[in-house]
PyMOL CGO cylinders between C-alpha atoms (Angstrom):
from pymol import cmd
from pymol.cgo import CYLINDER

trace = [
    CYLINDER, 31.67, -3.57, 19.16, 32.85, -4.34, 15.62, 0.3, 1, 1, 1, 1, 1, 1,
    CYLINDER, 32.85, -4.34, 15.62, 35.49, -2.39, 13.59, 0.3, 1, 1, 1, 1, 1, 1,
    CYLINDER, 35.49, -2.39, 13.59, 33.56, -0.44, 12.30, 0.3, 1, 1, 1, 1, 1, 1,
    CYLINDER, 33.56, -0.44, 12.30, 31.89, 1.25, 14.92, 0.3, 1, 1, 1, 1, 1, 1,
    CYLINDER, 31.89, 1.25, 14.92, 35.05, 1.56, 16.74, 0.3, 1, 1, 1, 1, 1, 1,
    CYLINDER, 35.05, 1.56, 16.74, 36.55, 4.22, 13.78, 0.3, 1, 1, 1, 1, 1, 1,
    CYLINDER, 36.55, 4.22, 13.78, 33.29, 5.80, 13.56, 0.3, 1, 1, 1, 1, 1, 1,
    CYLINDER, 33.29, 5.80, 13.56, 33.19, 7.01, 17.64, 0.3, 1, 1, 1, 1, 1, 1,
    CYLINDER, 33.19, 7.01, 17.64, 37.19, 7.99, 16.83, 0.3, 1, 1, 1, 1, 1, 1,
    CYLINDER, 37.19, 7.99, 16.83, 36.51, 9.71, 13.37, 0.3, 1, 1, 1, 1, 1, 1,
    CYLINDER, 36.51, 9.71, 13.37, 33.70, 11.85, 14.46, 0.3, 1, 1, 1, 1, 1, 1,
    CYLINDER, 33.70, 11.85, 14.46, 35.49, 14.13, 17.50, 0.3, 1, 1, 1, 1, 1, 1,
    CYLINDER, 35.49, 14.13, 17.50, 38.26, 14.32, 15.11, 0.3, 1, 1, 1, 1, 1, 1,
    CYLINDER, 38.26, 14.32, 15.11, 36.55, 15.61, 12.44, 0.3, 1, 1, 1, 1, 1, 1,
    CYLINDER, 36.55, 15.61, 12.44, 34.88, 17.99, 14.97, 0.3, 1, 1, 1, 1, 1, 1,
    CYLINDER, 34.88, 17.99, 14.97, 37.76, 19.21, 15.86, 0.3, 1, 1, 1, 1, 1, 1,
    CYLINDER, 37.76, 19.21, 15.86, 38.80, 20.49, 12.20, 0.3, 1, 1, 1, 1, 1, 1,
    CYLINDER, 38.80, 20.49, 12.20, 35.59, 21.14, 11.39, 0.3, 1, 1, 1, 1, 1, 1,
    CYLINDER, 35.59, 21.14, 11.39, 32.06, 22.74, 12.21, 0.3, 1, 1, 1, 1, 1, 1,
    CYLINDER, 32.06, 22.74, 12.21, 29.52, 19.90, 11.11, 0.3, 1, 1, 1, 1, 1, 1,
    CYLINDER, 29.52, 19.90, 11.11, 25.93, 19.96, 10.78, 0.3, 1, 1, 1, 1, 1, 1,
    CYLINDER, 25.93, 19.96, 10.78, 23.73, 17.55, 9.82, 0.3, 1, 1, 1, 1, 1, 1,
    CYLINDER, 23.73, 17.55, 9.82, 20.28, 17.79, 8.55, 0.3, 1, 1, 1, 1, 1, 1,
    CYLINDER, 20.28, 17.79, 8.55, 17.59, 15.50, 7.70, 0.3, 1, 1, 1, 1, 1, 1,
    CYLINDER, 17.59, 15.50, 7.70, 18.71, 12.29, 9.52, 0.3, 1, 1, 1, 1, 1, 1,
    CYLINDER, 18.71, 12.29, 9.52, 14.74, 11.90, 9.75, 0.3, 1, 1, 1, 1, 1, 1,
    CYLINDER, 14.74, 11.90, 9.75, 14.29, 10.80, 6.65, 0.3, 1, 1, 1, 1, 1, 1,
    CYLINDER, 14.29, 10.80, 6.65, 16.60, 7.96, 6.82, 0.3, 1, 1, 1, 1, 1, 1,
    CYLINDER, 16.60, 7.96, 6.82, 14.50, 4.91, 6.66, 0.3, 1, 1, 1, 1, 1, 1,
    CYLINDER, 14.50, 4.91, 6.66, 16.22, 2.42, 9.33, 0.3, 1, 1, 1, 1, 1, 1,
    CYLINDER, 16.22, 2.42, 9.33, 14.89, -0.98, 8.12, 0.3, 1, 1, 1, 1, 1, 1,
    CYLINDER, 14.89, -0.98, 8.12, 14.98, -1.38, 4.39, 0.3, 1, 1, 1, 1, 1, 1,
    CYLINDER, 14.98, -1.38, 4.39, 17.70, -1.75, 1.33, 0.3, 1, 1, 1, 1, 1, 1,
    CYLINDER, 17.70, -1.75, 1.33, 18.89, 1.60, 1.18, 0.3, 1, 1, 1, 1, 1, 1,
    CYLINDER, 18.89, 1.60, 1.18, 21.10, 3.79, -1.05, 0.3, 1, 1, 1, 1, 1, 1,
    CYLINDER, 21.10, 3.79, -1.05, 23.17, 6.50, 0.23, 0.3, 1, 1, 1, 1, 1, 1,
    CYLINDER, 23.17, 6.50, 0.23, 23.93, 9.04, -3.39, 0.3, 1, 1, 1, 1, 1, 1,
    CYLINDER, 23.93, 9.04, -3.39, 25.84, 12.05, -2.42, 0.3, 1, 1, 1, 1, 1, 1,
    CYLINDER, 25.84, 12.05, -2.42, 28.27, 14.40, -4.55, 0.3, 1, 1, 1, 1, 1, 1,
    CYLINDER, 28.27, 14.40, -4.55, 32.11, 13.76, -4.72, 0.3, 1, 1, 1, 1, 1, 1,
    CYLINDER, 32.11, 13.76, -4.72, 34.79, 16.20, -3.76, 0.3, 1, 1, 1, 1, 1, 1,
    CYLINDER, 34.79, 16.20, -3.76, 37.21, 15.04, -1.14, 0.3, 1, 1, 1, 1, 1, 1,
    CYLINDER, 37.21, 15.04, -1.14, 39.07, 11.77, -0.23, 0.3, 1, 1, 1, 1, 1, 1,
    CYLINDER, 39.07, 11.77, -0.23, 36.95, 12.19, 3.58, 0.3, 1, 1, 1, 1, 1, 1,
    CYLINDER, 36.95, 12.19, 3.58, 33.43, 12.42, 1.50, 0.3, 1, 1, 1, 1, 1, 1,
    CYLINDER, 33.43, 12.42, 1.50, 33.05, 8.36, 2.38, 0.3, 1, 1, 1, 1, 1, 1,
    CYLINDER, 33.05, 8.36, 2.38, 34.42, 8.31, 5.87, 0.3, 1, 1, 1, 1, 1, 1,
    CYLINDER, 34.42, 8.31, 5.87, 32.33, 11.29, 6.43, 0.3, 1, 1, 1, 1, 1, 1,
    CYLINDER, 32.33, 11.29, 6.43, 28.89, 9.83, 5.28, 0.3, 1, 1, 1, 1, 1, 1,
    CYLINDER, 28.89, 9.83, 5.28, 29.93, 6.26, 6.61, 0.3, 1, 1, 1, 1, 1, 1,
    CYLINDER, 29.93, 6.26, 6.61, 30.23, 7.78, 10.04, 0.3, 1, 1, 1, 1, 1, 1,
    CYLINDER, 30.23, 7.78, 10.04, 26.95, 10.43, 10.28, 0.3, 1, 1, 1, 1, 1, 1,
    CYLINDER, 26.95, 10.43, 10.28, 24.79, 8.69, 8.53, 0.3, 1, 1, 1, 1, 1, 1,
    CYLINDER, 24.79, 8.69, 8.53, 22.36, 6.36, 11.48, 0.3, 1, 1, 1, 1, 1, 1,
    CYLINDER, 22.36, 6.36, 11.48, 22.85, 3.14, 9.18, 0.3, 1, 1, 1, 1, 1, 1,
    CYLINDER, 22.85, 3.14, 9.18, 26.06, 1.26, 8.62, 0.3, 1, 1, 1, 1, 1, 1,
    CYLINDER, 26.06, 1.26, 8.62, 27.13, 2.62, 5.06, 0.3, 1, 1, 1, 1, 1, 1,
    CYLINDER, 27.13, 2.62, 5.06, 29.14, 0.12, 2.51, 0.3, 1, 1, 1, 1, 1, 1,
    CYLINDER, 29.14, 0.12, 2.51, 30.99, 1.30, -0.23, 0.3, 1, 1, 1, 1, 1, 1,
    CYLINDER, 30.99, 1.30, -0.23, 33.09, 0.23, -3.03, 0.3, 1, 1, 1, 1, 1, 1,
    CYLINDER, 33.09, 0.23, -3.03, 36.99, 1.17, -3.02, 0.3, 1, 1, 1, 1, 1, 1,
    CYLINDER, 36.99, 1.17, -3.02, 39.49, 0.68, -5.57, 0.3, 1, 1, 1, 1, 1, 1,
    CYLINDER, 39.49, 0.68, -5.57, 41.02, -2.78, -5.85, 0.3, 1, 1, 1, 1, 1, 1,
    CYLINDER, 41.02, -2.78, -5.85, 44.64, -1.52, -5.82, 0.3, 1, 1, 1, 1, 1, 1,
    CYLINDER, 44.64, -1.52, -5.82, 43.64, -0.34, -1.94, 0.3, 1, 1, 1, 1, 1, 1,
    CYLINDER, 43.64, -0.34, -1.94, 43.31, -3.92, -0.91, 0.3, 1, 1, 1, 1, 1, 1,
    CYLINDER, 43.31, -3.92, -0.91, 46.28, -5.26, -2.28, 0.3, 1, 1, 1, 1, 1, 1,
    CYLINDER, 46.28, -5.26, -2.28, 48.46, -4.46, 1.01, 0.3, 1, 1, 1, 1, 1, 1,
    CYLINDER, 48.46, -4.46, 1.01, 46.66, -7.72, 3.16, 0.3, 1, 1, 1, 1, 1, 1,
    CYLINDER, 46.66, -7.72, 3.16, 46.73, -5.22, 6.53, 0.3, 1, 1, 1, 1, 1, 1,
    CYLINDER, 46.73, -5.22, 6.53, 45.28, -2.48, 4.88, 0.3, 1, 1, 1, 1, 1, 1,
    CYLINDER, 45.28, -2.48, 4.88, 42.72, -4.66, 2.99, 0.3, 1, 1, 1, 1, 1, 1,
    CYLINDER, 42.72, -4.66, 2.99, 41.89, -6.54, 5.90, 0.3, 1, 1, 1, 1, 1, 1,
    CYLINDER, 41.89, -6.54, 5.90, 41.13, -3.14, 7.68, 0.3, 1, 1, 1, 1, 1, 1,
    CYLINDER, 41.13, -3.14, 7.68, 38.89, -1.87, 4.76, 0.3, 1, 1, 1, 1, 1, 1,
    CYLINDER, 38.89, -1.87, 4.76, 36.81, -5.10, 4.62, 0.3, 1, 1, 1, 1, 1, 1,
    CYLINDER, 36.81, -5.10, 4.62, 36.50, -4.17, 8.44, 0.3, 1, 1, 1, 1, 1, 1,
    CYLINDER, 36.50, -4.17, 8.44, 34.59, -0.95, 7.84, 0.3, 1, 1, 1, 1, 1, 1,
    CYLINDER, 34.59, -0.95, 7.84, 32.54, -2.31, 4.88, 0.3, 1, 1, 1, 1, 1, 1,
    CYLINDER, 32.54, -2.31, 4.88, 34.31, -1.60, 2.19, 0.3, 1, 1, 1, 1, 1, 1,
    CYLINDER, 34.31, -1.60, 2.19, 34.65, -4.17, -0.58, 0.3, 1, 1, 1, 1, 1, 1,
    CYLINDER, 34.65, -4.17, -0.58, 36.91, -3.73, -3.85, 0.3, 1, 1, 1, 1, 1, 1,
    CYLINDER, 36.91, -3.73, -3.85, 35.74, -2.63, -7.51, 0.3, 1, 1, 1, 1, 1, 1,
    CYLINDER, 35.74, -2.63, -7.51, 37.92, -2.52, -10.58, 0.3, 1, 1, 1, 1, 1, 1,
    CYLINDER, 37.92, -2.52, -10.58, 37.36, 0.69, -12.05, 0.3, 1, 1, 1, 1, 1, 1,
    CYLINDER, 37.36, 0.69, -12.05, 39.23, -0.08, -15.16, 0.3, 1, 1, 1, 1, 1, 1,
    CYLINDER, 39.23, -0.08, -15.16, 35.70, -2.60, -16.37, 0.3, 1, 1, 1, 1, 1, 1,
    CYLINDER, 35.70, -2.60, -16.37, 32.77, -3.35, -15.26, 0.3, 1, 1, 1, 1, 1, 1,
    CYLINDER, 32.77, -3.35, -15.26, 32.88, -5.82, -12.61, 0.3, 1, 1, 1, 1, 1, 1,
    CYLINDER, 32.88, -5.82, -12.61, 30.28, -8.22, -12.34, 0.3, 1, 1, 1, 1, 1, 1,
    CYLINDER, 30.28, -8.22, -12.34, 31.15, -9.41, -8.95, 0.3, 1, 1, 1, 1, 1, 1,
    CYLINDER, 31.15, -9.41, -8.95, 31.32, -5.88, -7.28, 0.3, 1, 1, 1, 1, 1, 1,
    CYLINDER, 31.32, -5.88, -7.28, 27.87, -5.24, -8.98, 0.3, 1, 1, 1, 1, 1, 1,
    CYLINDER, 27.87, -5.24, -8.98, 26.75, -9.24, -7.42, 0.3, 1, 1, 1, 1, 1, 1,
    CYLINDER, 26.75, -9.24, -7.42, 28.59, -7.97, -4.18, 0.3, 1, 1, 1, 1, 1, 1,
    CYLINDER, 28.59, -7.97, -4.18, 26.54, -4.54, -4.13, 0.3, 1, 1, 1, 1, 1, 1,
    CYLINDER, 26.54, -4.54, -4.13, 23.13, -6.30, -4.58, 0.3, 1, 1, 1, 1, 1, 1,
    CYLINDER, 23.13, -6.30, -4.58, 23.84, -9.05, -2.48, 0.3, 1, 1, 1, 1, 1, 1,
    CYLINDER, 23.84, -9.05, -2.48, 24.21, -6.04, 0.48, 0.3, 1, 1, 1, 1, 1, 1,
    CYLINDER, 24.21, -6.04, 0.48, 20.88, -4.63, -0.27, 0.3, 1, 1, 1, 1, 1, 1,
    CYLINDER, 20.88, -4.63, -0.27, 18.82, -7.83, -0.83, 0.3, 1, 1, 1, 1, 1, 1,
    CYLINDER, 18.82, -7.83, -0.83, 19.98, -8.33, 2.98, 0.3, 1, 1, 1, 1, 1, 1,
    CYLINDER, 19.98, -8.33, 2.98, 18.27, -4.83, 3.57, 0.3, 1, 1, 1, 1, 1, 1,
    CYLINDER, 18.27, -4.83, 3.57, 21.39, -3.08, 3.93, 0.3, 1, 1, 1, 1, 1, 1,
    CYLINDER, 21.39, -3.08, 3.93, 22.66, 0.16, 2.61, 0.3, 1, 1, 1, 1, 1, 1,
    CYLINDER, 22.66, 0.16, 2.61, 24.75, 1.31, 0.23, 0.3, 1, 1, 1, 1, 1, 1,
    CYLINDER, 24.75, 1.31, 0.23, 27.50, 4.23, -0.43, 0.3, 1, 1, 1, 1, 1, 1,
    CYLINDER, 27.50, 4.23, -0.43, 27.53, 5.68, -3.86, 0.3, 1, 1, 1, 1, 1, 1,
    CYLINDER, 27.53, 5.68, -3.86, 28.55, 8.52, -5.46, 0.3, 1, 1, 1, 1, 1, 1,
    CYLINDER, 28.55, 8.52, -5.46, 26.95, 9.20, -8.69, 0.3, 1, 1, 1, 1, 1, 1,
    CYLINDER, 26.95, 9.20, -8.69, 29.24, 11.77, -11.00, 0.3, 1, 1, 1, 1, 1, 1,
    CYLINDER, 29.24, 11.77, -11.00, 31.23, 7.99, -10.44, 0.3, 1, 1, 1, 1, 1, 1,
    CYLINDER, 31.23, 7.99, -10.44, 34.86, 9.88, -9.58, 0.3, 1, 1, 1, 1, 1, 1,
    CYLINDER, 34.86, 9.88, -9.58, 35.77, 12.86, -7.73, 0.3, 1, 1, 1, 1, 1, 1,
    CYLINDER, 35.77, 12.86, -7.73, 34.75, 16.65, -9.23, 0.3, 1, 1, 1, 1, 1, 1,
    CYLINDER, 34.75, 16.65, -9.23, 37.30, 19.17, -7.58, 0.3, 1, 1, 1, 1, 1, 1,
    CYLINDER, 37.30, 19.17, -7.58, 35.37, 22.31, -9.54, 0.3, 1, 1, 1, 1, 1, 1,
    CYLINDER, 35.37, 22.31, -9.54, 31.72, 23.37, -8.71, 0.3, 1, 1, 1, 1, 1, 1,
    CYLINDER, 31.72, 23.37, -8.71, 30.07, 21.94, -11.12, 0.3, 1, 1, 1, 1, 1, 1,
    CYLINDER, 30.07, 21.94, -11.12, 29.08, 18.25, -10.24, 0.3, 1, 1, 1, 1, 1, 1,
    CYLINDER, 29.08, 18.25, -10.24, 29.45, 17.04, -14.16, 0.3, 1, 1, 1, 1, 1, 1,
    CYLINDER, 29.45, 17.04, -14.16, 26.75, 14.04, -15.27, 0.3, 1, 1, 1, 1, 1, 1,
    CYLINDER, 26.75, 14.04, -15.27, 25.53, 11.30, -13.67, 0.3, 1, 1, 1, 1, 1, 1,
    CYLINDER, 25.53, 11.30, -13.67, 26.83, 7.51, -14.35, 0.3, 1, 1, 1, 1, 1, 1,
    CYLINDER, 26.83, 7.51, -14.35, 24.72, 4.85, -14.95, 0.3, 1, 1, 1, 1, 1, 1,
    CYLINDER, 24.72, 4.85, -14.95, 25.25, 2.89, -11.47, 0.3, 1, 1, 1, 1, 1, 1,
    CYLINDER, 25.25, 2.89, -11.47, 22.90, 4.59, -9.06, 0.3, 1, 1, 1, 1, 1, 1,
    CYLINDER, 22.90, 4.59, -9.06, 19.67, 4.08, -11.07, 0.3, 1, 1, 1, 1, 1, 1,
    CYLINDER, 19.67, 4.08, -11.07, 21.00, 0.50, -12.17, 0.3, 1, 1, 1, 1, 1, 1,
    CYLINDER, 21.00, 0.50, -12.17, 21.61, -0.19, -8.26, 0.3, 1, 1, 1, 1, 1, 1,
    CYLINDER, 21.61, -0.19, -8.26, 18.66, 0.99, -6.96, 0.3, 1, 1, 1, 1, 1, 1,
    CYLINDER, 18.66, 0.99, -6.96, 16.30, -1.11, -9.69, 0.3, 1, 1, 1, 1, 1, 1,
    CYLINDER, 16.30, -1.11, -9.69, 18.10, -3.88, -9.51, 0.3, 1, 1, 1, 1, 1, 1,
    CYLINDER, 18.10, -3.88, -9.51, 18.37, -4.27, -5.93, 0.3, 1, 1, 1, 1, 1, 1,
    CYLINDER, 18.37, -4.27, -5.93, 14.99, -2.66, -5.39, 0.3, 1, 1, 1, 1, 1, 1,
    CYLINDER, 14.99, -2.66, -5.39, 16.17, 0.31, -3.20, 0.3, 1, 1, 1, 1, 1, 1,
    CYLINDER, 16.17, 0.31, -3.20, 15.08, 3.93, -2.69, 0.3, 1, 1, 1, 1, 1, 1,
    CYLINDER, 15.08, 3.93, -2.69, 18.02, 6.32, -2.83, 0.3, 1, 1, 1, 1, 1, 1,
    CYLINDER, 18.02, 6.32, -2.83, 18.61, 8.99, -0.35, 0.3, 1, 1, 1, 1, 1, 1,
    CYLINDER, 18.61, 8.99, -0.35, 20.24, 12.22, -2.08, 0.3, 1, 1, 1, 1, 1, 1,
    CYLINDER, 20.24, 12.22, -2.08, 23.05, 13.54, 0.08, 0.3, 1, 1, 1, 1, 1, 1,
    CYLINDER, 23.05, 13.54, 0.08, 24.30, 16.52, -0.26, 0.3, 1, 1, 1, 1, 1, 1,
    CYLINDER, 24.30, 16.52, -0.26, 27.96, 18.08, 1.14, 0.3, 1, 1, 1, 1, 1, 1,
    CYLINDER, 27.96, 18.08, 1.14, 28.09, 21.63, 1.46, 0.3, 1, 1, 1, 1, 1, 1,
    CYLINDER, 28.09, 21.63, 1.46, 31.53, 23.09, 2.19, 0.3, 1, 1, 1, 1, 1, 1,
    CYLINDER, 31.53, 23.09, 2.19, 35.01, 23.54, 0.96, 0.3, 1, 1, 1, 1, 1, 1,
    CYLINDER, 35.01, 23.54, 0.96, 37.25, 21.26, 3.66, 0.3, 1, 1, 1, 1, 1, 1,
    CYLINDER, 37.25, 21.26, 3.66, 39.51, 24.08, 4.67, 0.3, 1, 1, 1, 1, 1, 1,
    CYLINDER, 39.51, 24.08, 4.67, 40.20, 23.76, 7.89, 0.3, 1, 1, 1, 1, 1, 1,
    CYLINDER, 40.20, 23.76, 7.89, 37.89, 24.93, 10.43, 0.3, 1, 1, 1, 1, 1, 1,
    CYLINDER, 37.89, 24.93, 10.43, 35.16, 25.71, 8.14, 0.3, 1, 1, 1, 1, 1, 1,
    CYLINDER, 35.16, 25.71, 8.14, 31.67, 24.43, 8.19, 0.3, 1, 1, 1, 1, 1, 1,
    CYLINDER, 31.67, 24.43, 8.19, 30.67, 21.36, 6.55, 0.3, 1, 1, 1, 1, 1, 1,
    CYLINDER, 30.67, 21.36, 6.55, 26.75, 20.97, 6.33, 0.3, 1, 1, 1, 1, 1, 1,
    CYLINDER, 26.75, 20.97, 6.33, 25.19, 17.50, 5.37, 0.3, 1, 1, 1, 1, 1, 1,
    CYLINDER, 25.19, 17.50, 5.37, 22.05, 17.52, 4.12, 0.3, 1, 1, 1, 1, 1, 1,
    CYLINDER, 22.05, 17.52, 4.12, 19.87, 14.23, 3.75, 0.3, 1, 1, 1, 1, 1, 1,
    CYLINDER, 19.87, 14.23, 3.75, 17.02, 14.49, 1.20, 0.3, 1, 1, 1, 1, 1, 1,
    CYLINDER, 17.02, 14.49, 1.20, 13.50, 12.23, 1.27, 0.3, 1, 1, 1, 1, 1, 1,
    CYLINDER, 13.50, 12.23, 1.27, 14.41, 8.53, -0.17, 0.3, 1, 1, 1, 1, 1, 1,
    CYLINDER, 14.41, 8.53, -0.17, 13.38, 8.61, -3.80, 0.3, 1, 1, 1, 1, 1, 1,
    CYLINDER, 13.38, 8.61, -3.80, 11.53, 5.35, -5.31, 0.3, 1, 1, 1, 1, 1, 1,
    CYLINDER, 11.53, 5.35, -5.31, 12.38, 4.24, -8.85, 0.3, 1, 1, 1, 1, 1, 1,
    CYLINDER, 12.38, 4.24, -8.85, 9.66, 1.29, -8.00, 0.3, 1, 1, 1, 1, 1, 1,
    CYLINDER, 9.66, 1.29, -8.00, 7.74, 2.62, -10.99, 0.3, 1, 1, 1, 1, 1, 1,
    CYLINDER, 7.74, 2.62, -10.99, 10.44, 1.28, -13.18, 0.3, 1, 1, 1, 1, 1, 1,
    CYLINDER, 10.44, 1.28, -13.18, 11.01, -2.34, -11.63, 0.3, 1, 1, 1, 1, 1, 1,
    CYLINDER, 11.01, -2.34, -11.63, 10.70, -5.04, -14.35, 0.3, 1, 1, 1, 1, 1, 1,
    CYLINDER, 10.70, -5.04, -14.35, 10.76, -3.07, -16.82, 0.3, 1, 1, 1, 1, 1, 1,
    CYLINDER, 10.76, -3.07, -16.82, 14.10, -3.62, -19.70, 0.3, 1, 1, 1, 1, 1, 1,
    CYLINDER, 14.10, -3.62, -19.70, 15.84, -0.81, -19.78, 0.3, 1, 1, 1, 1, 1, 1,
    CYLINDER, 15.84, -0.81, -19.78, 19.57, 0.01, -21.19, 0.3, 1, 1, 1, 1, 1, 1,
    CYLINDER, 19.57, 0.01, -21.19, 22.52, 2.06, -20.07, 0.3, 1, 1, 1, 1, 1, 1,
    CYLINDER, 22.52, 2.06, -20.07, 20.81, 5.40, -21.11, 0.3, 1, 1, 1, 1, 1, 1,
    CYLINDER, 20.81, 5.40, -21.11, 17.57, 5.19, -18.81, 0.3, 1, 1, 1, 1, 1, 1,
    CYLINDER, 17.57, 5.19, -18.81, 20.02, 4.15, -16.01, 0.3, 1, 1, 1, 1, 1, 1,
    CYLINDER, 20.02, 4.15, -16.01, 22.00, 7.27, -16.35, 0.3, 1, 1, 1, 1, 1, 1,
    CYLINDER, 22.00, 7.27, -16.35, 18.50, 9.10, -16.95, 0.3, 1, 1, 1, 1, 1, 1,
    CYLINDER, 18.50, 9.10, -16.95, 17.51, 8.23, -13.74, 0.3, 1, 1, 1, 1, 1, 1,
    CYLINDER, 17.51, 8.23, -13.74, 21.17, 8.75, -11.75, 0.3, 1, 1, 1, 1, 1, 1,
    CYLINDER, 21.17, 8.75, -11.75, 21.05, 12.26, -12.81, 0.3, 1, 1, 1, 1, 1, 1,
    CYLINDER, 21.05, 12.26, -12.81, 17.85, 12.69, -11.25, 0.3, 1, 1, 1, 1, 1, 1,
    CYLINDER, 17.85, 12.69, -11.25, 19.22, 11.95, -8.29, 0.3, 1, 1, 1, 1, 1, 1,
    CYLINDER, 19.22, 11.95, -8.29, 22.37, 14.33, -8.86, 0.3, 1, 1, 1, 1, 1, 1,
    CYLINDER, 22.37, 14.33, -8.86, 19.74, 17.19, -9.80, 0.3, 1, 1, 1, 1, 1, 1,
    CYLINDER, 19.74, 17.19, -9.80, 18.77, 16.57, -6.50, 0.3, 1, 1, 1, 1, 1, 1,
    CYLINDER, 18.77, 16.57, -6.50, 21.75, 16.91, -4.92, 0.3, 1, 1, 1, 1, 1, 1,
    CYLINDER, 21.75, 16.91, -4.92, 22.78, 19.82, -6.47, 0.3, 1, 1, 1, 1, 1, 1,
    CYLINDER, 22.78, 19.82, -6.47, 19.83, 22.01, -6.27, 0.3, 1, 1, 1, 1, 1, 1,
    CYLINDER, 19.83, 22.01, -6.27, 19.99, 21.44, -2.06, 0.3, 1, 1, 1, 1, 1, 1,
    CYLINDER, 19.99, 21.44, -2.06, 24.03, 22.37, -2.27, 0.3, 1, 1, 1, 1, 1, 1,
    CYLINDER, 24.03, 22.37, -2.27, 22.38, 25.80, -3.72, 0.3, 1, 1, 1, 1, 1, 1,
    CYLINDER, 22.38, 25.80, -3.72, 19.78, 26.00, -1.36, 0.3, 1, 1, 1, 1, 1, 1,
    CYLINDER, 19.78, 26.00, -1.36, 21.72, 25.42, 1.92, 0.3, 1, 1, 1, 1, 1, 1,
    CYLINDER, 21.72, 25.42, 1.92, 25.05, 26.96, 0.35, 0.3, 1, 1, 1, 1, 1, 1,
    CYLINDER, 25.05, 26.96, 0.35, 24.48, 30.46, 2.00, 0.3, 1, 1, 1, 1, 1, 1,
]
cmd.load_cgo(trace, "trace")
């Protein structure tokens, strides 16, 4: 049993503990394909959370200045978790992202790009689309319903995989990219109304 594994049987009962969790739509995970995970942004737990309910191991980028402690960056590397430099574009972390879903793995994103602390879930970056045609993956919309105080409910809802096959091959810039990430965040959104109540 690998690292990874090991924090996700310790995370969940904790997590359980604080908080009431559901989790629907695990069904329409697909198991053996590249795979990206989109989801909305408003807590520091939002990747620990999807990396550990989700039925696929989840990797996602963290900021380089978490791996420059060795211990700490050893530990992150351990739950998939590989650095990006948020200051440029990074053409390795973007190599290093489609490098994990040409192997048919999946991927953690979030598509506003940074955390939104108010409702509103702001506009889509470029990334999601860009990831998902480039490395030829349907994108699962996640959606996290709930407000992290303690002891409240947290509902995670998994949306059908969406295909941007339609688009592979074809040139297209920044713009369409975003186009199509904010497709995905309309997505998410309208499901954190639906299952809100």
């Amino acid at each position: 049993m690998g690292l990874y594994e090991v924090c996700k049987g310790i995370f969940i009962p904790i997590m359980s503990v604080f908080y009431k969790i559901e989790i629907i739509g695990k069904e329409h995970v697909p198991m053996d394909e590249p795979l990206i995970f989109a989801s909305n942004h408003k807590n520091n737990l939002d990747p620990m959370l999807i990396g550990a309910l989700m039925p696929r191991k989840v990797s996602y980028m963290g900021k380089k200045e978490l791996f420059e402690n060795k211990i700490v960056g050893s530990f992150l590397k351990g739950i998939n978790v590989f650095p990006v430099d948020r200051s440029k574009t990074d053409i390795s972390t973007i190599k290093t992202a489609l490098k994990i879903l040409k192997s048919n793995g999946a991927l953690g994103i979030f598509p506003q790009g940074t955390r939104m602390k108010q409702e509103s879930l702001g506009k889509a970056k470029a990334g999601t689309g860009m990831l998902s045609i480039r490395g030829k993956a349907r994108v699962c919309p996640v959606s996290i319903i709930g407000t992290y105080k303690l002891f409240s409910k947290i509902t995670i809802y998994i949306d059908e995989p969406i295909s941007f096959e339609s688009y592979y091959g074809q040139k297209l810039n920044s713009k369409d990219y975003e186009i199509l990430s904010q497709q995905v965040l309309d997505v998410i959104g309208e499901n954190i109304k639906k299952y809100k109540g």
